[in-house]
Each structure stands twice: as C-alpha cells, then as structure tokens.
C-alpha positions as CSV (number, residue, x, y, z in Angstrom):
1,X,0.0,0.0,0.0
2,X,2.8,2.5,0.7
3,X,4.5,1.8,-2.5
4,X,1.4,1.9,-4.5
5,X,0.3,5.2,-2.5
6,X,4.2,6.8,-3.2
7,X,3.7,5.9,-7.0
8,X,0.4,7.5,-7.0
9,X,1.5,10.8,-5.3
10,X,4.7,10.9,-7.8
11,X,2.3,10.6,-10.5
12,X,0.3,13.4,-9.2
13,X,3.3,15.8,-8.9
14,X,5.0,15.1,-12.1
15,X,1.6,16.0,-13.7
16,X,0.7,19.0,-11.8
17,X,4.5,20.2,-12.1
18,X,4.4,19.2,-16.0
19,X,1.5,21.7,-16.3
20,X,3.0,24.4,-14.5
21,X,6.2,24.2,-16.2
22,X,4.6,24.6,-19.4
23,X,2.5,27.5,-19.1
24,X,5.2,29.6,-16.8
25,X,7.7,28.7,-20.2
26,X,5.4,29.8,-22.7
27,X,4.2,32.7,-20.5
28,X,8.1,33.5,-20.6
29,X,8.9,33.0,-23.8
30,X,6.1,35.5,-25.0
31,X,7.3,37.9,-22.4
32,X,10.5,37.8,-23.7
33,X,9.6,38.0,-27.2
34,X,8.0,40.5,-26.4
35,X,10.6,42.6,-25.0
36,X,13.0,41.6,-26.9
37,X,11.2,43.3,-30.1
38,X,10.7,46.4,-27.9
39,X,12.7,49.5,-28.5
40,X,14.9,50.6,-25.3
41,X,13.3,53.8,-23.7
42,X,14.7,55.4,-21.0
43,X,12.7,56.6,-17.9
44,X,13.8,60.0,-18.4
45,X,12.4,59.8,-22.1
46,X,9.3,58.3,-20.8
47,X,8.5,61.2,-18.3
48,X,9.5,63.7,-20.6
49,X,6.7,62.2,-23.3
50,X,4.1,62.2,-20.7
51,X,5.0,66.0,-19.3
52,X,4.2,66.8,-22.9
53,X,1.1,64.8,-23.3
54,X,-0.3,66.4,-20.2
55,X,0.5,69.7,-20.9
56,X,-1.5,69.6,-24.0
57,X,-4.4,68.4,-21.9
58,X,-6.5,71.7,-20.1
59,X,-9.2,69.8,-18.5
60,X,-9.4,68.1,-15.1
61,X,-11.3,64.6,-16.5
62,X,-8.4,64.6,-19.2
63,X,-5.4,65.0,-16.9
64,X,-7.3,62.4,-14.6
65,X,-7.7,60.1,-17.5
66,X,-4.0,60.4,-18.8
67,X,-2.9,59.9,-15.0
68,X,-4.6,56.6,-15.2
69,X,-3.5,55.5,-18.6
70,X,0.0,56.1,-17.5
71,X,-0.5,54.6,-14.3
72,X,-1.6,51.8,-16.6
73,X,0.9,51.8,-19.1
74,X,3.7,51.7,-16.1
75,X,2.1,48.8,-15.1
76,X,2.2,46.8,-17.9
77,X,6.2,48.0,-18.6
78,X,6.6,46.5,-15.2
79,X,5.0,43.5,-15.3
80,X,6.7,43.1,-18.9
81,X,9.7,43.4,-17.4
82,X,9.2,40.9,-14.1
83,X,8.7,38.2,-16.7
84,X,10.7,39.0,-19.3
85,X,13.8,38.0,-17.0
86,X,15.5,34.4,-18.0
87,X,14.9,31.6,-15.6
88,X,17.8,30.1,-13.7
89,X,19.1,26.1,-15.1
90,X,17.6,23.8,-12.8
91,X,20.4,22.2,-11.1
92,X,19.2,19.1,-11.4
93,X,21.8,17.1,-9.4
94,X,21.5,19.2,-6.6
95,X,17.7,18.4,-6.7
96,X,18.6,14.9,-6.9
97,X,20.6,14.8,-4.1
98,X,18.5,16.9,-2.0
99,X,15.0,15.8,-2.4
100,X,16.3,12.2,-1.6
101,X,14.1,10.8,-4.7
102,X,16.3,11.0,-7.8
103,X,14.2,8.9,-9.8
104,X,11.5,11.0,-8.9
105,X,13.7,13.9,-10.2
106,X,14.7,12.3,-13.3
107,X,11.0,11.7,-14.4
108,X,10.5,15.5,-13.8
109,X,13.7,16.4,-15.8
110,X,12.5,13.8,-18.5
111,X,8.9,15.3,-18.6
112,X,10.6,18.6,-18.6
113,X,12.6,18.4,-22.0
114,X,10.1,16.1,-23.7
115,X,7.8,18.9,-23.3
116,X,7.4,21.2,-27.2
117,X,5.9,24.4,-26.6
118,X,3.7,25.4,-29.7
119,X,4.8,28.1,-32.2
120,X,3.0,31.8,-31.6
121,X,1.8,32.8,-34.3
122,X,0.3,36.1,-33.3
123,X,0.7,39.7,-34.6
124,X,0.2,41.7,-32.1
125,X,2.8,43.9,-31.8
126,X,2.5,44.3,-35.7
127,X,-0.8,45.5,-35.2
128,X,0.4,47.9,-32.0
129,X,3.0,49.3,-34.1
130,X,0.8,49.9,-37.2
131,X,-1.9,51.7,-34.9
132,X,0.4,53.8,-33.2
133,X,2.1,54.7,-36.3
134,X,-1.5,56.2,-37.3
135,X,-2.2,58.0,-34.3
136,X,1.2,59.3,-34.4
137,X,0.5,60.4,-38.4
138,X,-3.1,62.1,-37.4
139,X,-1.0,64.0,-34.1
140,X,0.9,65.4,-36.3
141,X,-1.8,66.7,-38.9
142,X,-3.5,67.8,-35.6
143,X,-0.7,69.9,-34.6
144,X,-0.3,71.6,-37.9
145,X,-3.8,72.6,-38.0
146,X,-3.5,73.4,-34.6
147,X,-0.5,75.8,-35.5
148,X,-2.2,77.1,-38.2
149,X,-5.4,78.0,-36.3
150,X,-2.8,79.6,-33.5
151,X,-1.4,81.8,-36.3
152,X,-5.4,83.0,-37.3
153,X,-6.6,83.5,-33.6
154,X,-2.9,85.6,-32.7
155,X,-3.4,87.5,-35.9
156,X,-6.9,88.0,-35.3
157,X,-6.3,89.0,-31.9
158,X,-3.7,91.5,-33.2
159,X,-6.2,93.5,-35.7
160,X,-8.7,93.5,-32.4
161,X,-5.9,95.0,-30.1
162,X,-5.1,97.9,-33.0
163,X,-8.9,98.5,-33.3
164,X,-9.6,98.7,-29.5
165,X,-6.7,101.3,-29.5
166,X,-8.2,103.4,-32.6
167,X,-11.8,103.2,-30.9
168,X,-11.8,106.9,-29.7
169,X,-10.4,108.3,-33.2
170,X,-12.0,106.0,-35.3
171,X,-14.0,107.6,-38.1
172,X,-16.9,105.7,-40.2
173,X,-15.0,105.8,-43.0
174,X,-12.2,103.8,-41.4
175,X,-15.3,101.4,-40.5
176,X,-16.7,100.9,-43.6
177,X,-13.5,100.9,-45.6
178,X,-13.0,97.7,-43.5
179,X,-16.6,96.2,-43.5
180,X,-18.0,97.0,-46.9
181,X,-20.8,95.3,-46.4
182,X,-21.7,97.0,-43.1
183,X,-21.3,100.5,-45.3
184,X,-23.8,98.9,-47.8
185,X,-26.4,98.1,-45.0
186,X,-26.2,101.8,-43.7
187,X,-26.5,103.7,-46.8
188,X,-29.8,100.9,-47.6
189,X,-31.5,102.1,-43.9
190,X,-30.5,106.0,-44.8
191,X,-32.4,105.6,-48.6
192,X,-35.3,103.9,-46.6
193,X,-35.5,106.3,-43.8
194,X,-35.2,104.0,-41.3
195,X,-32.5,106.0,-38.5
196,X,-33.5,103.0,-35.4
C-alpha cells in the first residue's frame, strides 16, 4: 500500500509540475519576445513624453484620465519586465541529491525536455506598431492645423488690439472701408428712412 500510495503521489506531482512548467515557459517565452522586439526607452524619455502629453491636456477629466492611462501603461512596462527575466538552469543534481528521490527527479527532468511548446503565431505587436504609427500620423496633422489656427486667432487678436486702440479716433470711414458690407447696409436704412 505504501509503495502503490508513493507511486500514486509521484504521478500526481509530475503531472501538476508538467503543467506548471509549461504554461510559466510559454508565458516567458512570450514575455520575452516581447521585450526583446521592444525599443529601449529610458525613464527619463518616458516622463518627458508624458509632461508633454499632459500639458497639452486643459481639463481636469483629461489629466485624470491620462494619470490613469499612464498609471496603466507603467504597469504593464513592469510586469513586462518581471517576466521577461530568464529563468535560472535547474540544477538538477543538486535536486537529486536533496530531495532524496532521484528517480523521482529524473521523471521531472524527463517530462521537462520532452515537453514542445507550440509556435505563436500572433501579430500583435505588428498590429500595436501599425496603430500607433496612425495615431502618431493624425498628431501630427493635428498639430499643424492646430498651429495654423494659432497663427489666425494671434493675428486676429492682433487687428482686435489695433482696433480697440483706434476706438476713440476712429471715423466711419475707417469702418466701412474695413466692413464693406456693413457701409452697404447703412446707406440701404439711410435711402429707406429708417435711422433706429
């Protein structure tokens, strides 16, 4: 009975062991994919992008919402990073001589390198890059319009500057030499009588 019940146990563990090495692996090896494909950015380069990004952003719900997506985003660089780290060689002679059941051990090491992890064929990152290439394309149209509309309002605030200066000199002919159509609208009311 004990022999049967030691056989039964070390079947249970090199099962439940054989399934845990084989998702922590693949679970690594996507991790380190991963961040092996990703381009080295610097903390200092990170908080400098997201100074800018909240400084272009006026509203409270905005800067609470780019808080959280950075929070976010931190937390997925660091979690990233946790798992993208290589796993230590099992010593596996030191395990035998340890756990004083090396043929116990050797069925573990045996399940262990018979196990073949299936190819990922996902794209992903692909994908990422391809989106963020977009948004990064329609920023950029964003901030040229925006710079254009900048130049309008300044220049437009400009001519209302000059005209609040002029307003106690100002003659209707000034007035209507820059609003034609205002001059046009007078001189109609002044043939029709109508002075209110």
């Amino acid at each position: 009975r004990d022999a049967s019940h030691r056989n039964h146990t070390g079947e249970m563990l090199r099962h439940v062991a054989s399934r845990a090495v084989r998702q922590t692996r693949a679970m690594h090896t996507s991790a380190r994919a991963f961040a092996a494909d990703a381009p080295a950015v610097s903390l200092d380069d990170t908080a400098e992008a997201w100074a800018t990004v909240k400084a272009a952003v006026a509203t409270e719900d905005g800067q609470r919402a780019i808080a959280q997506l950075q929070k976010t985003m931190g937390d997925i660089r660091d979690e990233v990073g946790r798992d993208a780290k290589p796993v230590a060689p099992i010593d596996w002679a030191a395990l035998k001589a340890k756990s004083g059941f090396p043929a116990i051990v050797d069925q573990f090491k045996a399940g262990l390198e018979g196990v073949k992890y299936p190819a990922y064929d996902g794209n992903e990152v692909e994908e990422t890059k391809a989106t963020f290439k977009r948004l990064v394309a329609e920023a950029e149209k964003m901030v040229a319009e925006a710079a254009k509309r900048e130049a309008e309002i300044d220049a437009e605030l400009a001519s209302i500057a000059e005209d609040k200066k002029k307003l106690a000199t100002i003659t209707m002919d000034e007035v209507f030499e820059k609003e034609p159509e205002l001059k046009k609208e007078v001189d109609e009311r002044i043939r029709n009588d109508q002075w209110f």
